[in-house]
C-alpha positions, 0 to 999 in steps of 0.5 A: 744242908750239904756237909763238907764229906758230900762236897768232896764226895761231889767233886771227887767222883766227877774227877775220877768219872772224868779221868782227870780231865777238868773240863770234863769234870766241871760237865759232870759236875754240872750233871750231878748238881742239877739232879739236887734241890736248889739249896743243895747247890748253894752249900756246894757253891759256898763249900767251893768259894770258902776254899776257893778263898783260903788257897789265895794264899802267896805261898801256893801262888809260887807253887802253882808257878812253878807247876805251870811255869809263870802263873798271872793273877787269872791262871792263880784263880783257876789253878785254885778251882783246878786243886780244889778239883783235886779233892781233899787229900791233894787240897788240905796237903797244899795248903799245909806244905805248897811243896808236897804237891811234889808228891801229892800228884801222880802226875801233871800235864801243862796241857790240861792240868793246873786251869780248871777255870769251868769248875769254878762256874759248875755251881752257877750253871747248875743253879741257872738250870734248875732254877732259871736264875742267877745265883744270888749272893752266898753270904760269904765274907768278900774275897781278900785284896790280897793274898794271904801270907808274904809275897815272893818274887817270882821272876827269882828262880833260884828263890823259887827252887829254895823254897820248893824244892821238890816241886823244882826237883821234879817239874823244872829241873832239867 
């Protein structure tokens, strides 16, 4: 049984091996998963999709939009594969204060940054390799309709800089 410690200790030392490219830490993490038994890879995917679930939450979607500069509903799903890639420390900081990522990251490129889309799959493919299936069902509570907490309009930039201040500080303002 994979606890959460060994998760992040997963996905930690395939972010620091991958220097923070996030396709190429869902390749690593591939790599690692494939070298663990079958049930090992389905507490990783389990670990993942129950925080994969608690970010989907309106007042990180506003974070992750000002971050990328617009975010759709697919660039919000793999914005939250991306910060769970992003280990411990930066995930639990955003999903208490979505403002702190201000400081919680050295840096964030658009380019690469904030779409870790792969990381999402890493599981899948891992357990596809070892054992030639498809992942069967986690046995997790089905994903929410909507996200949690209270929507915000994102077309509203002077909201957006009121509401994360340091985020609009220093990745929007001119």
């Amino acid at each position: 049984m994979m606890d959460e410690t060994e998760f992040w200790a997963l996905v930690d030392g395939a972010r620091e091996d991958a220097e923070g490219d996030p396709e190429e830490q869902a390749d690593l993490l591939v790599e690692r998963l494939v070298l663990l038994d079958p049930e090992a890879v389905l507490d990783f995917a389990r670990h993942f999709e129950a925080r994969y679930q608690r970010a989907y939450r309106w007042d990180l979607w506003g974070a992750a939009w000002v971050l990328l500069d617009g975010a759709s509903d697919d660039a919000f799903d793999f914005f939250r594969c991306w910060l769970i890639g992003q280990g411990r420390e930066v995930f639990e900081g955003a999903l208490h204060d979505p403002d702190a990522l201000a400081e919680l990251l050295d840096d964030f490129d658009e380019e690469i940054d904030g779409d870790a889309e792969d990381l999402g799959y890493a599981a899948d493919e891992a357990y596809e390799q070892l054992t030639g299936l498809v992942m069967p069902d986690l046995g997790l509570p089905p994903a929410p309709e909507e996200p949690e907490g209270t929507p915000l309009d994102f077309e509203n930039e002077a909201l957006l800089a009121t509401r994360y201040p340091r985020l609009w500080e220093r990745f929007r303002g001119d």
